[in-house]
N, C-alpha and C positions, 0 to 999 in steps of 0.2 A: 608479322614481326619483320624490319627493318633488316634485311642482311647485307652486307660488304662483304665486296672478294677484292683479295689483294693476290695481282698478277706475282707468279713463280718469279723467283729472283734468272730465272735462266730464262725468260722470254724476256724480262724487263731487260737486261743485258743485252739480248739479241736485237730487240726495238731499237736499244740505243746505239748500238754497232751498225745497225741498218742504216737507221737515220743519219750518223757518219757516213756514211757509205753514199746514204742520196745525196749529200753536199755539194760533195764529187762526181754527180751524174747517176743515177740508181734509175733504172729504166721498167717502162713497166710487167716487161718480160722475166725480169730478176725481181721483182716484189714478192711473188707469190714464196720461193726459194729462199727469200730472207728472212723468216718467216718460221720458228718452228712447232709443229702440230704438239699439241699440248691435253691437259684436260679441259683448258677452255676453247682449244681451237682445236674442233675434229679435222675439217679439208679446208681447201683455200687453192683456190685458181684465179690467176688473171691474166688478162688478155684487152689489147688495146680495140675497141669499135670504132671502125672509120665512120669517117662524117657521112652523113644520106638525109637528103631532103634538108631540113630545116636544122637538122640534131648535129651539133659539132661532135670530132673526134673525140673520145675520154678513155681511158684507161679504167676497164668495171673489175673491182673483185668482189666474189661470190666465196662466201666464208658459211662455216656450219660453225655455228659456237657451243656454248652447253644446252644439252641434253640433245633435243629437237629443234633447233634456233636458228634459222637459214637469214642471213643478212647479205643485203648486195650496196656497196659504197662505188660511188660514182666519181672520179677523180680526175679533170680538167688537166691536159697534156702538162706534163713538166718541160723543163728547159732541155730537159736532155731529152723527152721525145718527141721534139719539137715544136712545145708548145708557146704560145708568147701574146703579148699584151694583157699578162698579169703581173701580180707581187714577184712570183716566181713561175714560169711557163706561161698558161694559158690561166691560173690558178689567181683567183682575188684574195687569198689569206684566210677566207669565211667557210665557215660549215653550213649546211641547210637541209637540215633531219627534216626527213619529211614521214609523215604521217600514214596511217592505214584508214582500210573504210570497212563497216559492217566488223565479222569478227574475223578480216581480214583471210589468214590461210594461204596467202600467195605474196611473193617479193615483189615490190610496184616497183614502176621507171624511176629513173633518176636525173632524166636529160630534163627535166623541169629546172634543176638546181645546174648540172655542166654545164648546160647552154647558157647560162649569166656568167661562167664563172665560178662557181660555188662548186665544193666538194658536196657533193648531193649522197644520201643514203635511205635507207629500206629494210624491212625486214618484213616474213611471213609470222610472224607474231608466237613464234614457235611451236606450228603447225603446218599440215598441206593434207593431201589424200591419199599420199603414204600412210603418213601418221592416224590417220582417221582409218586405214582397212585394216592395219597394225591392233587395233583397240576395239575393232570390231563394229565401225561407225562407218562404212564407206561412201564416199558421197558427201564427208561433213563439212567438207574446205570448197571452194569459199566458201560461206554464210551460213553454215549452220553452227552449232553447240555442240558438236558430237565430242568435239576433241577432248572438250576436259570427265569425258567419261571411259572407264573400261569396260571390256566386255560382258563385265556381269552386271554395266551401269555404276558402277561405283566412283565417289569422284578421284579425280584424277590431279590434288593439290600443288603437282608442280608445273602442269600444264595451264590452270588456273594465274597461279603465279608467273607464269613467263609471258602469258594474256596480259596478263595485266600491268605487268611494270619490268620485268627481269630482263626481255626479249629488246625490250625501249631503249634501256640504259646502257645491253649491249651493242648493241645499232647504233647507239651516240658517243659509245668508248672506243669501236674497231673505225668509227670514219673518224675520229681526233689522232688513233694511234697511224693509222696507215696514213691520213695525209702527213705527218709528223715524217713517217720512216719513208714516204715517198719524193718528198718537196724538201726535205731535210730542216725544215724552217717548222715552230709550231704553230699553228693558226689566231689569228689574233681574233676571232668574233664567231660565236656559236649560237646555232637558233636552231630553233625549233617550228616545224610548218605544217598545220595538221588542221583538218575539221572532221567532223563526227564523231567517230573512233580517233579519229589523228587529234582529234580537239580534248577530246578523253585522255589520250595520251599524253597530249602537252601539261592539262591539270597535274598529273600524276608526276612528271618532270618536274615541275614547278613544285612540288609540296615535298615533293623524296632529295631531289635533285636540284633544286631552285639558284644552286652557287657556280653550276655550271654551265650555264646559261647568260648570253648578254640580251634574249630577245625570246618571247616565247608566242605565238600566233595558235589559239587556238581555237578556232570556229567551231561556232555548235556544238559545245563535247557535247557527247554522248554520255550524262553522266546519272546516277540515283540507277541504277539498272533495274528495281525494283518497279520504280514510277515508272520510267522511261517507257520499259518491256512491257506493262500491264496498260500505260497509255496506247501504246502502240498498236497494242491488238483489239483495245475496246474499240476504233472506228471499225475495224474490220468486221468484228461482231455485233457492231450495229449496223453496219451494211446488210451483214449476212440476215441480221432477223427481217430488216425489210422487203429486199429485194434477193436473196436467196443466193445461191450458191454463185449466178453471174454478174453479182455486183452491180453496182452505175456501171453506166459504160460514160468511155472513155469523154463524149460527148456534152454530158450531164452536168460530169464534174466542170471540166472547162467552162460550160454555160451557169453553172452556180459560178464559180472561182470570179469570173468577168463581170457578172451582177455585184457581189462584194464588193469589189473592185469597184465598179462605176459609183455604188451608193456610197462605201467610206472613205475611199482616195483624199477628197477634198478635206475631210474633219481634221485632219492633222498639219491644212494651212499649206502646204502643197502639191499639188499634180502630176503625179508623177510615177502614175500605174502601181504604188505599194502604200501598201495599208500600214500604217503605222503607228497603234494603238495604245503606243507607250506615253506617249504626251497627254493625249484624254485620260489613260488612266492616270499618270502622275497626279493630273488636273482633280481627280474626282478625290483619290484615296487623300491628297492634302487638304481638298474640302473637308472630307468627312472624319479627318483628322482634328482640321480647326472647330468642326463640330462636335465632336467626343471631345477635345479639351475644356471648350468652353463651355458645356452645360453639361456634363458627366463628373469628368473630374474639377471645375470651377465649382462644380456645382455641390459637390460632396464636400470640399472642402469649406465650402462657404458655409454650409448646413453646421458643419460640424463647429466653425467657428459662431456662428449665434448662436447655437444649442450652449455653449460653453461660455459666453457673454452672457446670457438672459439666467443660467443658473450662478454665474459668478454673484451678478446682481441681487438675485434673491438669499444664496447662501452669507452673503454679506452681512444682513441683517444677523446672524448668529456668532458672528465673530465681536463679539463683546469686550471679550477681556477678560471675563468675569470666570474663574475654573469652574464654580458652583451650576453654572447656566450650562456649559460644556460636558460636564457630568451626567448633567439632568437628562442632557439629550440623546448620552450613550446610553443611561440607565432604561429611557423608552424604546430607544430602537432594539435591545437585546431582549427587552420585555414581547415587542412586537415580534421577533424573530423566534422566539418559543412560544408562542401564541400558535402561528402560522404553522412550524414544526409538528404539536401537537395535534391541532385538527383537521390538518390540509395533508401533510404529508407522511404520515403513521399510518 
């Protein structure tokens, strides 16, 4: 079931005194302080990361939302911390949520999105190895499944739900509110930037969430987790019945992968080391389409139309006119039909 929260009238107040506030210069050392801890916001620290290496300077806060919910938003130097050759600081006016991988459990980077420009954000999907020794799973972040269970195994339906969408929507509401209270100005273009799991998430965006979005990218979701899960482990179990517990080696694989490669590259018309088996099968499934139209379904219909032509014809003959003759012919068929009754079906 679908649930909305609507922020306390005493944080929306405060967001919107903040946001006055960055107008006028709101730095990112007074962000976290603007700022008050609530039921949907446990902690909130931020602090500016100087530029190294390739990664410009941005200003990261690291926020705990509801319940277990650890988000880190990424936010491109303002005017007043001396940021510039943006809309406002160093800032392009854009959001760009970015995405988890596997079942996430850990906060990703954000300098993917500050280094263009972009308020970049993140979240651990409201989980880590805290939360996993807490529940009695340790060890379950990153990539295992522990989290949505307790210690006597039992599921655990709001860790489920903050996997699966709660966790997202908050990740995409604290980078809209902070760039808002930080830049003073509210963002003109929000996206969303995920594959696997982050491509899963963007789906879930888009069906829950789809109005708050000008852009949604989402690679390979990870989605059907029935199929996906039960697909995923049958190669493995067919590895494991042939060659046992050490698999192909690494080898093997790559020397099938490259034969593939060499044999079907060229079937989809160009060369170009990917196999691209959408076009042949388009090709086939519309053949065997125009095949099943034209002699399954052409062909039932046709049947049925002579079948109803060649008896219109014959019953012709009894359309007379005559009531007497029409009579006569119900008086044998109900004669024939207690006939039939009596010695066939008694």
């Amino acid at each position: 079931m679908l649930r909305l929260r609507v922020m306390r009238p005493a944080v929306m107040l405060s967001l919107l005194l903040a946001a006055t506030a960055a107008s006028a210069g709101l730095r990112c050392d007074q962000l976290a302080a603007s700022i008050p801890l609530g039921d949907d916001l446990q902690s909130i620290s931020a602090v500016i990361v100087p530029a190294a290496g390739a990664n410009a300077a941005y200003c990261r806060v690291d926020l705990k939302s509801l319940r277990e919910i650890n988000i880190r938003v990424g936010l491109p130097l303002s005017a007043a911390d001396g940021g510039t050759g943006g809309v406002q600081g160093a800032w392009n006016s854009k959001l760009r949520n970015l995405g988890g991988g596997g079942t996430v459990g850990n906060v990703g980077a954000v300098t993917t999105a500050t280094n263009t420009g972009y308020v970049g954000s993140s979240t651990d999907s409201g989980h880590n190895n805290a939360v996993c020794a807490a529940n009695g799973h340790p060890g379950c972040a990153p990539g295992g499944y522990g989290f949505v269970l307790d210690a006597a195994n039992n599921l655990i339906w709001s860790q489920l739900e903050d996997f699966s969408y709660v966790s997202v929507i908050e990740q995409v509401r604290w980078a809209a509110r902070l760039a808002e209270v930080y830049y003073g100005v509210p963002h003109s273009r929000n996206y969303w930037d995920g594959c696997s799991t982050g491509g899963r998430q963007g789906m879930e965006m888009a069906q829950r969430y789809g109005d708050l979005f000008d852009g949604i990218l989402a690679g390979v979701p990870a989605m059907n987790f029935n199929r996906f899960v039960t697909g995923s482990l049958w190669i493995g179990t067919i590895l494991n019945e042939y060659f046992g517990s050490a698999g192909l080696s690494t080898a093997k694989i790559n020397a099938a992968n490259a034969a593939a490669v060499a044999a079907c590259d060229a079937q989809d018309g160009i060369v170009d080391g990917i196999v691209n088996g959408a076009a042949t099968l388009t090709r086939f499934a519309s053949w065997l389409n125009g095949l099943f139209d034209s002699y399954i379904i052409d062909g039932i219909v046709n049947a049925v139309a002579n079948v109803t032509f060649w008896a219109g014809n014959k019953f012709r003959r009894l359309q007379t006119g005559n009531i007497n003759g029409y009579l006569f012919v119900i008086l044998i068929a109900m004669a024939l039909a207690v006939y039939v009754k009596v010695h066939y079906w008694s």
